[in-house]
C-alpha positions as CSV (number, residue, x, y, z in Angstrom):
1,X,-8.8,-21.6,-11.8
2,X,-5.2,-22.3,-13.3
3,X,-2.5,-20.4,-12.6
4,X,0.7,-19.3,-14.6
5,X,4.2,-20.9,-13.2
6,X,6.9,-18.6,-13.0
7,X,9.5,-18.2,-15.5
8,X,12.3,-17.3,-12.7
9,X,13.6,-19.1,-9.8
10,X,11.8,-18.0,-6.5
11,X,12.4,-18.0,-3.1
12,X,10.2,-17.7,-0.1
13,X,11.6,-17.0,3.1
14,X,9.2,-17.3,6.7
15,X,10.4,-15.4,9.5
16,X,7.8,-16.0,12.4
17,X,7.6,-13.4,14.8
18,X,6.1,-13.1,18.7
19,X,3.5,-10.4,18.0
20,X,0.9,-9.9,15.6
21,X,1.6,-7.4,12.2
22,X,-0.4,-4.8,11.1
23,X,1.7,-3.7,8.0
24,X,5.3,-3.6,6.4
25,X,7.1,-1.5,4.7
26,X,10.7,-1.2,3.0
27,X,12.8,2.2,3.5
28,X,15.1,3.5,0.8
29,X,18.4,1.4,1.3
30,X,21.5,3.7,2.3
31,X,23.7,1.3,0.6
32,X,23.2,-1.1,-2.7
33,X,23.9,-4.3,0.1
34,X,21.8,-2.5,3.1
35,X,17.9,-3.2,3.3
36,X,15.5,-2.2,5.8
37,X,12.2,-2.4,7.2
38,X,9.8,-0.5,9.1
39,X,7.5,-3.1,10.5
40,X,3.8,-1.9,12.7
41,X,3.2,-5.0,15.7
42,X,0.8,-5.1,17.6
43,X,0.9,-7.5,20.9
44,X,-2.3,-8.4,21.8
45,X,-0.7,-10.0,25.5
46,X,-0.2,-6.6,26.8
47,X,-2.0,-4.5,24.5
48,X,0.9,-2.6,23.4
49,X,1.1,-1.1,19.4
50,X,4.8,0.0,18.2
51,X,6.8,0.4,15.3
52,X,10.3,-1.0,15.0
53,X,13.3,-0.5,12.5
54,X,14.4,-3.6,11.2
55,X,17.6,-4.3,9.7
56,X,17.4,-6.9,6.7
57,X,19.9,-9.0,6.2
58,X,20.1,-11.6,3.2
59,X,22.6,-13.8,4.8
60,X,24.3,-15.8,1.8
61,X,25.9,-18.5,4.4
62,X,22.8,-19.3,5.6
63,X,19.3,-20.6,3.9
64,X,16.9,-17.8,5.0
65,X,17.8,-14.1,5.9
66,X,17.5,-12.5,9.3
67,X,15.5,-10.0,10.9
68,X,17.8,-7.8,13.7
69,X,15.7,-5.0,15.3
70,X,17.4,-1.5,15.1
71,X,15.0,1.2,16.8
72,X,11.1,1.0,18.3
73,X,8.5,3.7,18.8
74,X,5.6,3.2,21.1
75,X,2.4,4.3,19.1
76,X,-0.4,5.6,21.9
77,X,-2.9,3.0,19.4
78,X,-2.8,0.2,17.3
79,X,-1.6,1.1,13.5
80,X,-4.7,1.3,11.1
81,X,-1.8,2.5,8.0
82,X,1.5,3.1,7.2
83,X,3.3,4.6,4.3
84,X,6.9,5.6,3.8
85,X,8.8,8.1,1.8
86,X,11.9,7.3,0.3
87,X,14.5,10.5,0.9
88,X,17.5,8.5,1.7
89,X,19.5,8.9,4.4
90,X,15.7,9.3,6.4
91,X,13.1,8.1,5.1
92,X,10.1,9.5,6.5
93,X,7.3,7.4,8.2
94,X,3.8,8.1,8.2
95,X,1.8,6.3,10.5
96,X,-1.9,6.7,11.6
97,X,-4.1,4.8,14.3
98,X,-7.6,3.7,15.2
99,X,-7.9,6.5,17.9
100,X,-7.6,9.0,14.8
101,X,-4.1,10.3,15.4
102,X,-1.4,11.0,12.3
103,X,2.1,10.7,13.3
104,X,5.6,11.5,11.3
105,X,8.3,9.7,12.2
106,X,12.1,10.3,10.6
107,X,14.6,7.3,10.8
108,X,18.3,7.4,10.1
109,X,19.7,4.6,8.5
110,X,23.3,6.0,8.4
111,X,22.9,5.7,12.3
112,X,21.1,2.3,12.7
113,X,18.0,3.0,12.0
114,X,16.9,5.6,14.7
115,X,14.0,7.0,14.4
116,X,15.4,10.7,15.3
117,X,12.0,13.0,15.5
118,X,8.4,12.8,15.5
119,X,5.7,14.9,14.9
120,X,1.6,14.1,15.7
121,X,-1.9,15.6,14.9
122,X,-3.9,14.6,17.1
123,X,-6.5,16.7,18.5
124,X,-10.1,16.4,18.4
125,X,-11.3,17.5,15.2
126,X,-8.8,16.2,12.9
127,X,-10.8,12.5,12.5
128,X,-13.6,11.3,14.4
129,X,-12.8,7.7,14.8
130,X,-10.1,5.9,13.0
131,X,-8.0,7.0,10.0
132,X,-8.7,5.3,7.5
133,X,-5.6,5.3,4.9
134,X,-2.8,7.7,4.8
135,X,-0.1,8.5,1.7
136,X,2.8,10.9,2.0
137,X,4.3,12.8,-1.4
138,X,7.0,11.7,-2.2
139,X,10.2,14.2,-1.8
140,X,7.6,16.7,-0.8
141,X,6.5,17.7,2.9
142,X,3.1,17.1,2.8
143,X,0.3,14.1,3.6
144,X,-2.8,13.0,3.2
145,X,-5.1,11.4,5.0
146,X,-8.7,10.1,4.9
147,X,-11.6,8.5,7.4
148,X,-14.6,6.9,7.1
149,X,-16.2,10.1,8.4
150,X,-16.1,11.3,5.2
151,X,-13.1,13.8,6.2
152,X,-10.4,14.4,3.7
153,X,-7.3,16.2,5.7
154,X,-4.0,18.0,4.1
155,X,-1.0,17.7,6.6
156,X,1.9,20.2,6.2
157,X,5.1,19.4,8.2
158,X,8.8,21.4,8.1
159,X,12.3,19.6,9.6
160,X,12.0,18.0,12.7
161,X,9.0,20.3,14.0
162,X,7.2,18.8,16.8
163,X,3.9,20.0,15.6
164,X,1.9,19.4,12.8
165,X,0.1,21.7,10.8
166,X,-3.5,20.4,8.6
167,X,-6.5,21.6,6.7
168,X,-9.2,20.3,6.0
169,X,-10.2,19.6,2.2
170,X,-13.7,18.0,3.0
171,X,-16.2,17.0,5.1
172,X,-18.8,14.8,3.7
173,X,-20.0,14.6,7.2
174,X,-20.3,10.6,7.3
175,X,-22.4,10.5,4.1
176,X,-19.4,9.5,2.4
177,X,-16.7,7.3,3.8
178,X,-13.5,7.1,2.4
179,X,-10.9,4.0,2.6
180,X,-7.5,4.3,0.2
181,X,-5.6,7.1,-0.6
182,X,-2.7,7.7,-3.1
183,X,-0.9,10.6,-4.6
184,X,-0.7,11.2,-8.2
185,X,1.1,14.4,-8.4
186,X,2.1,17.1,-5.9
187,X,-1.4,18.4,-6.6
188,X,-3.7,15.8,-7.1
189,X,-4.7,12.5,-5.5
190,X,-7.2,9.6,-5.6
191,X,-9.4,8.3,-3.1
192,X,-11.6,5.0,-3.0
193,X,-14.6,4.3,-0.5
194,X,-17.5,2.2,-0.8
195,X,-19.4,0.7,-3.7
196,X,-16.2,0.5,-5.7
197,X,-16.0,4.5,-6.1
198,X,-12.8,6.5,-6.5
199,X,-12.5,10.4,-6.9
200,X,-10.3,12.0,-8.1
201,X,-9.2,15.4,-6.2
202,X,-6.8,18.5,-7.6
203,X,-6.1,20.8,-4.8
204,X,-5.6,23.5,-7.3
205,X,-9.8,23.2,-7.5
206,X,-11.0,23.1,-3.7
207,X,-14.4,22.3,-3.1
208,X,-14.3,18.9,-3.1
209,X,-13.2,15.9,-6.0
210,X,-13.0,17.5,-9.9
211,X,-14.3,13.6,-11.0
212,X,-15.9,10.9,-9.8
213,X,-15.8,7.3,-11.1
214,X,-19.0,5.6,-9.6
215,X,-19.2,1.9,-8.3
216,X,-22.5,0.9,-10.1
217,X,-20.6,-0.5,-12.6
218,X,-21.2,-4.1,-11.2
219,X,-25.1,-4.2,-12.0
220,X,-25.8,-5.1,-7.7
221,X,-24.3,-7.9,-8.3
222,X,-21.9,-6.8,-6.0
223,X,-21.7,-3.8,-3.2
224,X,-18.0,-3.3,-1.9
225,X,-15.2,-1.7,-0.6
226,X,-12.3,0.0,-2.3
227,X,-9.1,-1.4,0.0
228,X,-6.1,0.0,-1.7
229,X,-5.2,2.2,-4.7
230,X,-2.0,2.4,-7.2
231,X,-1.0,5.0,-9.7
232,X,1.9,4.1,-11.8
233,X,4.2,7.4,-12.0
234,X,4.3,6.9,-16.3
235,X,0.4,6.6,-16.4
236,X,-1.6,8.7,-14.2
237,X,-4.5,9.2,-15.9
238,X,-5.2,4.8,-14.6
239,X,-6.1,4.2,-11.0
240,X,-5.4,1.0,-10.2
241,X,-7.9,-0.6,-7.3
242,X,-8.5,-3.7,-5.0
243,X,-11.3,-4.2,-2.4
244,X,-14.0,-6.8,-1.6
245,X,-14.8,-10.3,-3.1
246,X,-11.5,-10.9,-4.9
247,X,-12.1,-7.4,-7.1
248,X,-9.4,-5.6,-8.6
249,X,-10.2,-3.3,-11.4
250,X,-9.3,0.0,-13.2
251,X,-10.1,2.9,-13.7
252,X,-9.3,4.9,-16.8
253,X,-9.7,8.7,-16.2
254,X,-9.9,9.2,-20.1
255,X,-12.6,6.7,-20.6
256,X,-16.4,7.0,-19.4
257,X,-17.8,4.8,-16.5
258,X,-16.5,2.0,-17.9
259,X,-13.8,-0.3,-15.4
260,X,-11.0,-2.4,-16.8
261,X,-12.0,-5.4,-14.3
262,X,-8.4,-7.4,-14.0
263,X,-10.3,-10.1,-11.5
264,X,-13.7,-10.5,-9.2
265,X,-17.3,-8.7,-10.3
266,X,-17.5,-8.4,-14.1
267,X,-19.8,-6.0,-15.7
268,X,-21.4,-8.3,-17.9
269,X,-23.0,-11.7,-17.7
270,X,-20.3,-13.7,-17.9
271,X,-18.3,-13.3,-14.9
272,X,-14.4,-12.4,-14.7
273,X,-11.4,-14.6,-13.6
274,X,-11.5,-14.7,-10.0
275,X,-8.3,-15.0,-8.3
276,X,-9.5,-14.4,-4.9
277,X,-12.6,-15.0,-3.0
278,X,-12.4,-12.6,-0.5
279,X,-11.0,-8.9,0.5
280,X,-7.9,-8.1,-1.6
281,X,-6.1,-5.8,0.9
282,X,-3.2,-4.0,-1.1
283,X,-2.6,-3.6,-5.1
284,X,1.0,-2.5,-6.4
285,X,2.5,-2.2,-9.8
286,X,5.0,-5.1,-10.4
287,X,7.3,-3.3,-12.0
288,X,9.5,-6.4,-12.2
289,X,8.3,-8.3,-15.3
290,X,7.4,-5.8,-17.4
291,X,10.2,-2.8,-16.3
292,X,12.4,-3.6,-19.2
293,X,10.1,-2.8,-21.9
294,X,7.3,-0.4,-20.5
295,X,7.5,2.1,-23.0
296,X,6.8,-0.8,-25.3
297,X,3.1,-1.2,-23.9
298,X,0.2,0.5,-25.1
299,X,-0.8,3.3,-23.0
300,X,-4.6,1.8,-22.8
301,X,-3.3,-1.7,-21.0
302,X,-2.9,-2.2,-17.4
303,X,0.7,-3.0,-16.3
304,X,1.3,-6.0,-14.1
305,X,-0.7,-5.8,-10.4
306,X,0.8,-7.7,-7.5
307,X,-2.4,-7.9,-4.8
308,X,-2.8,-9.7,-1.3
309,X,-5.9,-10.9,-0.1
310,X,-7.7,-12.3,3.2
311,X,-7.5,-15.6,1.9
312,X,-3.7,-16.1,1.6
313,X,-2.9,-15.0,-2.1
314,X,0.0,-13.1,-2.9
315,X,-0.1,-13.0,-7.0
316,X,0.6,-11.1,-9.9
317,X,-2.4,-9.8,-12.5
318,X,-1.5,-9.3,-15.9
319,X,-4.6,-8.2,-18.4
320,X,-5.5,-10.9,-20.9
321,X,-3.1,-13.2,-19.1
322,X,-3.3,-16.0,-16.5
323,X,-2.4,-14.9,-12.8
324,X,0.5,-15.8,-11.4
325,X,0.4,-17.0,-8.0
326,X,3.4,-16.2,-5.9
327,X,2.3,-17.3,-2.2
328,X,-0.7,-19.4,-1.2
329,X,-1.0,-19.3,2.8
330,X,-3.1,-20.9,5.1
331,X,-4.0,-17.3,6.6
332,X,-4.4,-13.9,5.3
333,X,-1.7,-12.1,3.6
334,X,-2.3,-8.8,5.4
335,X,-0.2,-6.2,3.9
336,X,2.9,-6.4,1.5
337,X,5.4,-4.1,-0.4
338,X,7.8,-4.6,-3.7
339,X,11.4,-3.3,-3.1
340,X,11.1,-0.5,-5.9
341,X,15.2,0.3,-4.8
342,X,16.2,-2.6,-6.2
343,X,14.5,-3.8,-9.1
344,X,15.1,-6.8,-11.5
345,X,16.8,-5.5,-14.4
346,X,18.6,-8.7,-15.3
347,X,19.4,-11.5,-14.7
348,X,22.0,-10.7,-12.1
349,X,19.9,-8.8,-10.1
350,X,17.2,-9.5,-7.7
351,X,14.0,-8.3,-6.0
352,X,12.5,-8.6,-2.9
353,X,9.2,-8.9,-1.8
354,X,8.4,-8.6,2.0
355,X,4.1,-9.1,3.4
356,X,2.7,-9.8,6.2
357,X,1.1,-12.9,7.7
358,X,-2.0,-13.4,9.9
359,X,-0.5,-15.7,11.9
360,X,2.8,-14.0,13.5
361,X,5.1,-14.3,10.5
362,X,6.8,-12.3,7.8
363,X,7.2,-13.4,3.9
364,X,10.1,-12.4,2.5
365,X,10.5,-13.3,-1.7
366,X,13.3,-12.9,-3.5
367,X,13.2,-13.3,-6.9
368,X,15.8,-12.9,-9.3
């Protein structure tokens, strides 16, 4: 399929690393010229999972930034999903594992990065198996987190506490998995599972998801998974999704069961533009092409979607437009986050992109 070129200069930066990545993610900067990174490795030599601090640093003498390690925590299992926080000076990390454990982790950038506290659910009971997808409210002291055992969990946490605190919001008792999670507001959230569902949940009505969106939109053509979900803080009545065979599609809470299908399995016969052929692992609002002039656009169209997918795409979606394709790799583009500190507002500013590469390496983007 053709793809858009890009109307600003970009630049793509490989730092190869020694152990395998299971996800990135930036931290709120301290400083306008201080970035960092909270990176989840695993080394598959000595079996070993950990999250390091990683100090970011664009190095204008040089042709390609650097990558200086700043603090490490030893996770007891490999990292299945992280999500950050951003309440500068510490930034709060959530991190859950395939052995079904949650863990909170507070790093001080004033400091070098040290991760100062931590505090971990993990008792039996809490997941059985791996969790799935976590997402932490922003400025707020609470998480959620989701399995494929069909268990939806609330985690409370106060200061540096060493313990935890959870409840348990559902148990669908492995009839229904979930996958994704995201927050909406400090009371609601969405979730996404399999056959391209999402509910919606409002902890102020317990009892289990107030709607449901339902995946037989795509007419068998397709049965898959929902990877990854976005709300946009200015329009959370859209859940924005990506999952199996290239789909990313969404979902309009004011509209029926009707999905606004950005790329992959259509809902008629004529099939949709497909950017990707296989799983699309992460979706994000690109707020940099479009943050100038949001309140411009209609509340009814989808803002730009950055996605990464198994086979090497990192892009941009825009609706009725051709994609934009920022990276094409030889190997899957695992996980990747937009640097929401430091947006493009002009022409003097610049952006960063930082993902994740099958094969040992970090992307970084900068475009400005």
């Amino acid at each position: 399929m053709a793809f858009a070129e890009s109307q600003n200069p970009l630049r793509v930066h490989r730092i190869p690393q020694s152990r395998y990545i299971d996800a990135v993610r930036w931290l709120s900067p301290v400083s306008p010229s201080d970035r960092f990174a909270a990176i989840a490795y695993f080394d598959a030599d000595t079996n070993s999972p950990s999250i390091e601090i990683a100090y970011v640093d664009p190095n204008p003498q040089s042709s390609s930034p650097t990558l200086t390690p700043q603090s490490s925590w030893t996770s007891p299992s490999r990292i299945s999903s992280l999500k950050t926080a951003h309440s500068t000076p510490q930034p709060l990390l959530a991190a859950a594992t395939f052995s079904g454990s949650l863990h909170i982790l507070a790093s001080d950038l004033i400091n070098g990065g040290v991760m100062e506290s931590e505090a971990t659910v993990s008792e039996l009971g809490f997941h059985s198996g791996p969790v799935s997808a976590v997402d932490l409210r922003e400025g707020g002291t609470e998480c959620v987190s989701v399995g494929e055992d069909g268990r939806v969990n609330l985690v409370s946490f106060v200061g540096d506490s060493s313990k935890l605190s959870y409840r348990r919001i559902f148990d669908a008792n492995g009839l229904v998995g979930y996958t994704a999670v995201k927050w909406a507001s400090p009371s609601e959230f969405a979730t996404g599972g399999y056959g391209f569902g999402i509910q919606w949940w409002d902890q102020r009505t317990p009892g289990g998801p107030v709607l449901q969106f339902k995946g037989n939109w795509c007419q068998g053509k397709t049965s898959g998974i929902v990877h990854s979900i976005d709300i946009h803080p200015s329009r959370k009545h859209t859940c924005l999704a990506g999952g199996s065979s290239g789909t990313v599609f969404a979902w309009d809470r004011r509209a029926a069961q009707q999905p606004i299908v950005l790329s992959g399995a259509g809902t008629g016969e004529a099939p949709n533009s497909l950017l990707s052929e296989s799983e699309v692992w992460e979706v994000q609002y690109d707020r940099y092409t479009r943050r100038s002039n949001i309140s411009n656009i209609s509340s009814t169209r989808i803002l730009p979607v950055m996605i990464c997918s198994e086979d090497g795409i990192l892009a941009v979606i825009e609706q009725g437009e051709e994609p934009l394709e920022l990276l094409a790799e030889p190997c899957a583009i695992n996980s990747f986050d937009i640097d929401q500190q430091n947006p493009s507002l002009d022409c003097n500013t610049v952006q960063n992109v930082i993902c994740s590469l099958e094969w040992e390496s970090l992307a970084i983007l900068t475009r400005s």
